[in-house]
C-alpha positions as CSV (number, residue, x, y, z in Angstrom):
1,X,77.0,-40.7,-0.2
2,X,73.3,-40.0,-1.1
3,X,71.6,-38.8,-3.8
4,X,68.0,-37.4,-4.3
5,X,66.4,-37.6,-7.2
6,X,63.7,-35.6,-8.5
7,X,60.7,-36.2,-11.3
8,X,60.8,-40.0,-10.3
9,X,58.0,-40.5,-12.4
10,X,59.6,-39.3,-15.9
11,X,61.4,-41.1,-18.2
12,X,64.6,-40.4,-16.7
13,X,63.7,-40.3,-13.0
14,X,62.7,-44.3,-13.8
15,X,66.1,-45.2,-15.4
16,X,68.0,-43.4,-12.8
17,X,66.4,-45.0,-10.1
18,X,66.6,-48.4,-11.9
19,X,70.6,-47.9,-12.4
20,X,70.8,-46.8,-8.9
21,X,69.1,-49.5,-7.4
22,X,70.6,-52.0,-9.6
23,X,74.5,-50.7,-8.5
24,X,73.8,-50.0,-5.0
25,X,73.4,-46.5,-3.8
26,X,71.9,-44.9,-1.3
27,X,69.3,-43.4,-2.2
28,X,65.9,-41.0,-2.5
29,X,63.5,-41.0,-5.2
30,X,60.4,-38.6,-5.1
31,X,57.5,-38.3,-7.7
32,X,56.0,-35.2,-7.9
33,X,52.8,-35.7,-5.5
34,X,55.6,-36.7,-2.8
35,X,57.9,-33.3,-3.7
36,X,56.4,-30.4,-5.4
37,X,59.6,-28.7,-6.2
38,X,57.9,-24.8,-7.1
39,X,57.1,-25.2,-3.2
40,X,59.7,-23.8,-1.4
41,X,58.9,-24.6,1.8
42,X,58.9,-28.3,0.7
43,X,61.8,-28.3,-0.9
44,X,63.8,-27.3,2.3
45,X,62.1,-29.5,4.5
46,X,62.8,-32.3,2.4
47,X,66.5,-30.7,1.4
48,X,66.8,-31.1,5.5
49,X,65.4,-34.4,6.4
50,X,67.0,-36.0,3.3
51,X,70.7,-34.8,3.9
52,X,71.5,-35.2,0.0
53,X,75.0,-35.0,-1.0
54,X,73.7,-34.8,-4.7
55,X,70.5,-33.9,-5.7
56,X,70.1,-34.7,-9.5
57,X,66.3,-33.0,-10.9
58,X,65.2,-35.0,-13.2
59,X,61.7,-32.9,-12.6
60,X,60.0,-30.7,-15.9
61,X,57.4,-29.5,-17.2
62,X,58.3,-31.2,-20.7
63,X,54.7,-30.4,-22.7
64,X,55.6,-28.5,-25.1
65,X,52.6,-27.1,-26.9
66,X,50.6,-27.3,-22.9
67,X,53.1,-24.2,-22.3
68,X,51.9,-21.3,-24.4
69,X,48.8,-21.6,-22.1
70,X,50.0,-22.6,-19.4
71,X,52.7,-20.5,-18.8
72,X,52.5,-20.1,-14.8
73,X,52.8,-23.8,-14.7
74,X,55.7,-24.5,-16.8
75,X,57.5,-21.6,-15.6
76,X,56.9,-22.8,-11.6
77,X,57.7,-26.3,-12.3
78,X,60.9,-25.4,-14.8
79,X,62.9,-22.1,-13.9
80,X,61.3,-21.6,-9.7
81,X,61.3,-25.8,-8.5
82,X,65.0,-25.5,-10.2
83,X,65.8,-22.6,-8.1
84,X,64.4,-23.9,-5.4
85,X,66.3,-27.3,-5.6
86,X,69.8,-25.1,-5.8
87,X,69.3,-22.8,-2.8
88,X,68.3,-25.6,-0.6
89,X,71.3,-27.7,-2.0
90,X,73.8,-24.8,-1.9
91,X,72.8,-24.3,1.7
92,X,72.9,-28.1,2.5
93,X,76.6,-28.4,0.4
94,X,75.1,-30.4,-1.6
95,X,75.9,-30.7,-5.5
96,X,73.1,-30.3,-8.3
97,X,72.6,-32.1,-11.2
98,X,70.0,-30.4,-13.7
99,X,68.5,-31.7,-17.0
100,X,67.6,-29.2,-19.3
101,X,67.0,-29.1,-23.4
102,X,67.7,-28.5,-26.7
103,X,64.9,-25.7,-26.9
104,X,67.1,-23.2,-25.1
105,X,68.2,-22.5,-28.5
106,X,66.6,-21.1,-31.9
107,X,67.4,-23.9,-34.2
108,X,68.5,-22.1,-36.9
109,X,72.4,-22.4,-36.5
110,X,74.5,-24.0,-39.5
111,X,76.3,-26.9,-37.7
112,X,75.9,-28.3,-34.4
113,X,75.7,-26.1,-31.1
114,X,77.9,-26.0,-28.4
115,X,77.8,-25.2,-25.1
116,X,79.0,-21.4,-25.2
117,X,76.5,-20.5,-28.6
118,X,73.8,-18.0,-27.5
119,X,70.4,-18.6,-26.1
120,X,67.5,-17.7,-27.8
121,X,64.8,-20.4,-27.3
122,X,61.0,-19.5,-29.4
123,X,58.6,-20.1,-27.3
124,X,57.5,-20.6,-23.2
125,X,59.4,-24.2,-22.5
126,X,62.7,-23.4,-23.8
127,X,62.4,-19.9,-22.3
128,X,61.5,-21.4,-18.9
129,X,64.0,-24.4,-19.2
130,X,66.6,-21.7,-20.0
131,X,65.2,-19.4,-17.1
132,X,66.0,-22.5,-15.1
133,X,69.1,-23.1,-16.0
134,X,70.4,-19.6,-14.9
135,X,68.5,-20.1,-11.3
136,X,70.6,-23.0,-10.7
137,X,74.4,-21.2,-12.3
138,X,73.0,-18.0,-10.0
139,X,71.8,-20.3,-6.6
140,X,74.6,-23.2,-6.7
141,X,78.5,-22.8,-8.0
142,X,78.1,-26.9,-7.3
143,X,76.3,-27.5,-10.5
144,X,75.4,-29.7,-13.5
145,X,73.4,-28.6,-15.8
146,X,72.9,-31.3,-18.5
147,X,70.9,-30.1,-21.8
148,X,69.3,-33.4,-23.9
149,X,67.3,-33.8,-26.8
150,X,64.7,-35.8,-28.3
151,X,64.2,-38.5,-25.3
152,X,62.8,-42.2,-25.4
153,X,62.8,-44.4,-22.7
154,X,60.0,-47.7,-22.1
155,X,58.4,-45.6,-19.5
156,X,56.2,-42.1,-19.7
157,X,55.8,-40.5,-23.7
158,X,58.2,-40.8,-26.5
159,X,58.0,-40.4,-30.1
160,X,59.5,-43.6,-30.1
161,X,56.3,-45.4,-28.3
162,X,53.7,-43.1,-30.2
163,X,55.0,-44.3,-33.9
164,X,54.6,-47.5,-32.8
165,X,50.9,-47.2,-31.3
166,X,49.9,-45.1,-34.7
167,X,51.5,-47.3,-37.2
168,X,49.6,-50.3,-35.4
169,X,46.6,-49.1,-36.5
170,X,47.6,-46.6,-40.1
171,X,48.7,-47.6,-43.6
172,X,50.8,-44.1,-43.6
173,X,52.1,-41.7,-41.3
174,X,53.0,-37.9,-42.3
175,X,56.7,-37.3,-40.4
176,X,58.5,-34.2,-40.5
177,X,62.0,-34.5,-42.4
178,X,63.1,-30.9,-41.4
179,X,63.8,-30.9,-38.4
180,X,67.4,-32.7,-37.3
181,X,68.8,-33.5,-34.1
182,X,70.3,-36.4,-32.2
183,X,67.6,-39.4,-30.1
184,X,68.7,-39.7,-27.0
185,X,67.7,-42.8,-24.8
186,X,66.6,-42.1,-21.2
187,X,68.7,-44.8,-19.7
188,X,71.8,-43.2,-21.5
189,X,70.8,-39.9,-20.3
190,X,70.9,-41.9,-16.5
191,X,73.9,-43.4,-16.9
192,X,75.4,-39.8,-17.8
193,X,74.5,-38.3,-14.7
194,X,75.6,-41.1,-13.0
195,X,79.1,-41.4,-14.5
196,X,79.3,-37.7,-13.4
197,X,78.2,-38.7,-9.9
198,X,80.8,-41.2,-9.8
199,X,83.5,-39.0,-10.7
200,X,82.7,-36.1,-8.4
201,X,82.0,-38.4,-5.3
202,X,85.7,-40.3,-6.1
203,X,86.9,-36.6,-5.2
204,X,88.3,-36.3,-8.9
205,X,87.9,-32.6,-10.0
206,X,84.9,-31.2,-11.5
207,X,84.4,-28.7,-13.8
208,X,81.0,-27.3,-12.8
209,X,78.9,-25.5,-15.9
210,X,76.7,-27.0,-19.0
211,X,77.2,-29.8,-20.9
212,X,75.7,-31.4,-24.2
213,X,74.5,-34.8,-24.1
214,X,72.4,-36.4,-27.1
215,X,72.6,-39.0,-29.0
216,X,74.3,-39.7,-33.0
217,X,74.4,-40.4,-35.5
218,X,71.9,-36.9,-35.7
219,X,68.9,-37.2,-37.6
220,X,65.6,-35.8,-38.9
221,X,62.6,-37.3,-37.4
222,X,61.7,-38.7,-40.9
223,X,64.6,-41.2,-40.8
224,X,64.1,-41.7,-37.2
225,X,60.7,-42.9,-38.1
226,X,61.9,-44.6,-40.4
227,X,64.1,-46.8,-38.4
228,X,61.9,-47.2,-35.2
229,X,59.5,-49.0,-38.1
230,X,62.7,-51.2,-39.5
231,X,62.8,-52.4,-36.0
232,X,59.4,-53.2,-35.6
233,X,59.2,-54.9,-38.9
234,X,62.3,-57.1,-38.0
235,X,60.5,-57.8,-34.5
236,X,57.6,-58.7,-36.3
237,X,55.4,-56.4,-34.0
238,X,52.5,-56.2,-36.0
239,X,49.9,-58.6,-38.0
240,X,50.2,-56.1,-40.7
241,X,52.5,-54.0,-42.4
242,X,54.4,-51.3,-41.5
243,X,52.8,-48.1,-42.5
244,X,54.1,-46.4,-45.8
245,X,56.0,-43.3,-44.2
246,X,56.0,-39.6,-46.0
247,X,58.3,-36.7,-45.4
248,X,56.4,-33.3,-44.6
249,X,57.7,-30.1,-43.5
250,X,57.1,-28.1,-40.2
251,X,55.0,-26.0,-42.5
252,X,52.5,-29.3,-43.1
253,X,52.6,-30.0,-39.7
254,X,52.0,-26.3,-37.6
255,X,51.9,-26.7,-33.6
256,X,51.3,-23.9,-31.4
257,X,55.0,-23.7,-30.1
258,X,57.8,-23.8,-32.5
259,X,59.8,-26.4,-33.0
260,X,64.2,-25.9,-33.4
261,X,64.6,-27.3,-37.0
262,X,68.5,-27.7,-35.7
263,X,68.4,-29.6,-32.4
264,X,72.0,-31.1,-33.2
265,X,74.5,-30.7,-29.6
266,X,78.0,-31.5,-29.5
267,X,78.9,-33.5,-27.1
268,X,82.9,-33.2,-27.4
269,X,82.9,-30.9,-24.0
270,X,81.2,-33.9,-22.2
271,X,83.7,-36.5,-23.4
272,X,86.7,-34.6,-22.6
273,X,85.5,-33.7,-19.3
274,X,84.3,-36.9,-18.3
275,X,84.5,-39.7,-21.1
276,X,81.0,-39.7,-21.9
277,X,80.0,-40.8,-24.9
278,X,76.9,-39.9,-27.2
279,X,73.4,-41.9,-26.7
280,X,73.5,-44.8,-28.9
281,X,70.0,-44.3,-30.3
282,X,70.6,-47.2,-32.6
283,X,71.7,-49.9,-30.6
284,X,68.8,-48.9,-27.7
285,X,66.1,-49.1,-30.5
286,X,66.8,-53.1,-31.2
287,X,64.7,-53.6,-28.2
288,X,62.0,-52.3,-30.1
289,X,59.4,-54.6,-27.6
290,X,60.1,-53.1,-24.6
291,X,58.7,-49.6,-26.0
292,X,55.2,-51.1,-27.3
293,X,54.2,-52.3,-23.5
C-alpha cells in the first residue's frame, strides 16, 4: 500500500507525513516546487511513476483575501490541480482523499451545517475550493472529500501562531467575537485522513462522498483568543503580560473577501461512518510552545 501526499509543505501535509513516517507507511510526499498539481502533464507522470493506491491532496491555495486578485491562481491551484489529482487517480485505481473548507458555505445558517446544506460560498476561495470539490465527485467515484475549518498546526500560518507573535509585542489586541466555528488542529485533521486510510486499505467498506471534520467545543474567535493567551500566560511565554483582549465585529475589522460569521460543521456523519471524533482544539493548545517557534 502507498500513499501520495500532496501540499507537503502545509500545515497538514507536515503532520501527515510526520504520522506516516512515525507508523510506518510507504510512502510519497511532494511540496509544491516538486509537483505543481494545475499541471496536468505532471500530475500524470508522477500519478505513473508513483503507482499510488491513495493519493490524499493536502495541496491549496488557502490565502484568502490573495484570492479576489488573484483569481487565476487560486482557481488553478484549488478546483484544476484537484481535477487533475482525480483523473490521474481514477485512471491509476487509485482512491482520493481531498481537504476542502468551511467557506464553501455562506455562514449565515442558524445551527451547524451538515454535509447535504447548500453551497453558496462569498467570495473567490470558497468558490474555487467548492469548484474543486465537484472536479474530484465528477473525475473519481473513489473519493474523500474532507471539508475543515479554522486550522493550526506548529508549522506554516495559523491564527494560533500570529496571536502569539502580536501579543508579544501589544498591550491589546482587537478580535472579532462574531464570527463562530470550531479550531481544528492540523495533526487531528492528519490523523482523520489516516484513520480513513486505514479503514479503506483493511478492505472494510467505504462510503465515498463529503464529510465534516472540525474541532469543538465551537467558538468565536474572541474566546479562541482568549484561550490561546490563558495558555501562554500559564506557560509563562512572555516577560510581560498578556495583552488586554477586546471584542470587535466583522464590521470593525473589513477584509476584502468575506468571512462565514457561521463556520460551525457537524461532524456526526464522520463519526458514524468511521468513529472519528472532533479536533480537540483544547487539549492541542496546552502545548502552547511548540506554536511560538
Amino acid at each position: 500500500m502507498k500513499i501520495l501526499v500532496t501540499g507537503a509543505n502545509g500545515q497538514v501535509g507536515h503532520c501527515l507525513q510526520q504520522q506516516l513516517h512515525k507508523n510506518g507507511w510507504d510512502f510519497v510526499a511532494l511540496t509544491r516546487a516538486e509537483l505543481d498539481i494545475s499541471n496536468a502533464p505532471a500530475v500524470d507522470a508522477a500519478i505513473a511513476h508513483i503507482q499510488p493506491d491513495v493519493i490524499i491532496n493536502a495541496a491549496a491555495y488557502t490565502a484568502v483575501d490573495k484570492a479576489e486578485q488573484e483569481q487565476e491562481l487560486a482557481y488553478a491551484i484549488n478546483r484544476d490541480g484537484p481535477a487533475n489529482l482525480a483523473r490521474a487517480a481514477k485512471n491509476s485505481g487509485a482512491a482520493i482523499l481531498h481537504i476542502s473548507t468551511d467557506y464553501v458555505f455562506a455562514g449565515d445558517a442558524a445551527d451547524t451545517y451538515s454535509e447535504d446544506d447548500a453551497t453558496s460560498p462569498q467570495g473567490v476561495y470558497g468558490k474555487s475550493k467548492l469548484e474543486g470539490e465537484q472536479a474530484v465527485a465528477a473525475a473519481n467515484d473513489k473519493h474523500i472529500i474532507l471539508r475543515t475549518a479554522w486550522v493550526f498546526g506548529e508549522h506554516g500560518n495559523n491564527f494560533v501562531k500570529t496571536m502569539i507573535r502580536l501579543g508579544s509585542s501589544r498591550d491589546t489586541l482587537g478580535i472579532v467575537a462574531d464570527q463562530e466555528g470550531g479550531p481544528t488542529y492540523a495533526g487531528d485533521i492528519a490523523g482523520a485522513l489516516l484513520s480513513i486510510v486505514k479503514h479503506y486499505v483493511a478492505g472494510n467498506p467505504t462510503s465515498w462522498g463529503i464529510y465534516h471534520y472540525s474541532g469543538a467545543p465551537h467558538i468565536s474567535w474572541f474566546g479562541f483568543a482568549q484561550q490561546i493567551f490563558t495558555e501562554v500566560a500559564q506557560a509563562e511565554l512572555y516577560n510581560k503580560a498578556v495583552p488586554q483582549l477586546n471584542a470587535i465585529t466583522t464590521a470593525d475589522y473589513p477584509t476584502p473577501a468575506k468571512r462565514p460569521a457561521n463556520s460551525k460543521l457537524n461532524c456526526d456523519k464522520i463519526a458514524q461512518a468511521f468513529g472519528i471524533s472532533p479536533s480537540d482544539w483544547q487539549s492541542a493548545l496546552k502545548n502552547i510552545g511548540a506554536y511560538s517557534a
